[in-house]
C-alpha positions in Angstrom: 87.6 -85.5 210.8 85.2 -83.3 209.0 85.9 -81.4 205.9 85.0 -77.7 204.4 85.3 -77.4 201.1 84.0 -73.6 199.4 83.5 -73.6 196.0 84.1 -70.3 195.1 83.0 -69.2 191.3 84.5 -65.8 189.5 86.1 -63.0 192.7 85.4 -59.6 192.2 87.0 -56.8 194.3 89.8 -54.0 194.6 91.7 -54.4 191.3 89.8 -57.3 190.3 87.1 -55.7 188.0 88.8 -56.3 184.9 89.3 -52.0 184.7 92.1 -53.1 182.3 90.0 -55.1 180.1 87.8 -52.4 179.6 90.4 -49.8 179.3 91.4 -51.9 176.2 88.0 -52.2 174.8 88.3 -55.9 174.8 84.8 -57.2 173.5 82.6 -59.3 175.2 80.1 -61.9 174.2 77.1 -60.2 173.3 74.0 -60.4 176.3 71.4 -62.6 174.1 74.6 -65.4 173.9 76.1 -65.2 177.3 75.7 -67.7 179.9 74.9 -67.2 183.1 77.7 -67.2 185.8 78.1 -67.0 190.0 80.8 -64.7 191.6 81.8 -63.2 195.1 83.2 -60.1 196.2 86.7 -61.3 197.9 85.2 -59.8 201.4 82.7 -62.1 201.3 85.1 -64.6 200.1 86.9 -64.6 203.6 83.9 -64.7 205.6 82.9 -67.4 204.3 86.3 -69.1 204.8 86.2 -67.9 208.4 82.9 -69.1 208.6 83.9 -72.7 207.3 87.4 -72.4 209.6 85.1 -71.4 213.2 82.1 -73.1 212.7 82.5 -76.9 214.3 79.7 -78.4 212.7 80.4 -77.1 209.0 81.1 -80.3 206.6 81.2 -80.7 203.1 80.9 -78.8 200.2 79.5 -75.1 200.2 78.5 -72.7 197.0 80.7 -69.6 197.8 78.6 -66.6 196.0 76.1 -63.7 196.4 73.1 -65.6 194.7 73.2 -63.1 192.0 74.1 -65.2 189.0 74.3 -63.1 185.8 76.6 -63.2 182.8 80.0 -61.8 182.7 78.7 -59.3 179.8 76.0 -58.0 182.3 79.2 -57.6 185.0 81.7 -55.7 182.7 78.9 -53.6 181.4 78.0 -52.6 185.3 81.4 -52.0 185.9 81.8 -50.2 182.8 78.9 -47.5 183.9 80.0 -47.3 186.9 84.0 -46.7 186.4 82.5 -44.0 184.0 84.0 -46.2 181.4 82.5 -46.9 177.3 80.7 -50.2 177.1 83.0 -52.6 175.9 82.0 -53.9 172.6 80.0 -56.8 171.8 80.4 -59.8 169.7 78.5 -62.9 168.7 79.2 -66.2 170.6 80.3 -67.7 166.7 83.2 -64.7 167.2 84.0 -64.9 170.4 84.8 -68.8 169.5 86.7 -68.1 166.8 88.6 -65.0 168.3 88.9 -65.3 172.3 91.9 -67.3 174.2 91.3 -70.6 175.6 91.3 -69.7 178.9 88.5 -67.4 178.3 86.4 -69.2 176.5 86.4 -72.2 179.1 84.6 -69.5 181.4 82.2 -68.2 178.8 81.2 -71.6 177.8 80.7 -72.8 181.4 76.9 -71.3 182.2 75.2 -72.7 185.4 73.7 -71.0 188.5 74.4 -72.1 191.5 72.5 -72.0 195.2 74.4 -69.9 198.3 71.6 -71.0 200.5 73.6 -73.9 202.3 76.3 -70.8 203.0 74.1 -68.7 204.3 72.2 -71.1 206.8 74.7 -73.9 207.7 77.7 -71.8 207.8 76.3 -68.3 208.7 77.9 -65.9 206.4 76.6 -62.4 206.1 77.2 -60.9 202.8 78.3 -58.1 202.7 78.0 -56.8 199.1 74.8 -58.8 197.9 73.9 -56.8 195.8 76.3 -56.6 193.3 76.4 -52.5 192.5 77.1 -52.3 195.6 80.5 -54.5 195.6 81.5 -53.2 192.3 81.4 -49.6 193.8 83.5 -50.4 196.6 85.4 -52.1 194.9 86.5 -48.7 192.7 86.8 -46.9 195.8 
């Protein structure tokens, strides 16, 4: 019986910008010591698990993302012009160690880019936000 699994990296969409994070003025690792990271806009998210659900000859394991790996400083930063909203603040990676929650830190240490490429040809997903202004602006809509 084949198998689909989709590896899906950090979700951006509707109430998932992390507005409230900004709104706090939590700080984020500066640009020069954040790693790189994938994400999806949730759309995109479900067509690719649609994709995986009605194509018969998807197997294995599939990179769920827009091929636009960046950091999650550069992300909050666009989101944070874009929302109208003041940059959040940022720190060194020697503070942000010493001063972030676990949780947190387990996705700011984790840095790697990762390929869509078998998503977009095996399974035949269409993004629909890849570019990644464009999500976050629907997104605030």
């Amino acid at each position: 019986m084949p198998r689909v699994a989709l590896r899906a990296p950090a979700i951006y969409g509707p109430a998932r910008l992390g507005l409230e994070r900004l709104a706090r003025r939590e700080p984020v690792v500066r640009l020069e010591d954040a790693g790189v990271t994938n994400r999806i806009h949730v759309d995109d998210l479900v067509e690719a698990c649609v994709r995986g659900l009605q194509n018969p000859e998807a197997c294995g394991v599939y990179n769920v993302t827009d091929g636009n790996a960046s950091s999650s400083t550069e992300f909050l930063l666009k989101v944070a012009a874009l929302a109208g909203l003041p940059a959040p603040p940022q720190v060194s990676m020697e503070t942000a160690q010493l001063t972030f929650g676990a949780e947190r830190l387990s996705f700011i240490n984790e840095s790697r880019q990762v390929s869509n490429q078998r998503m977009l040809h095996q399974l035949g997903v269409r993004l629909r936000y890849a570019d990644l202004e464009e999500g976050i602006r629907a997104s605030l809509t």
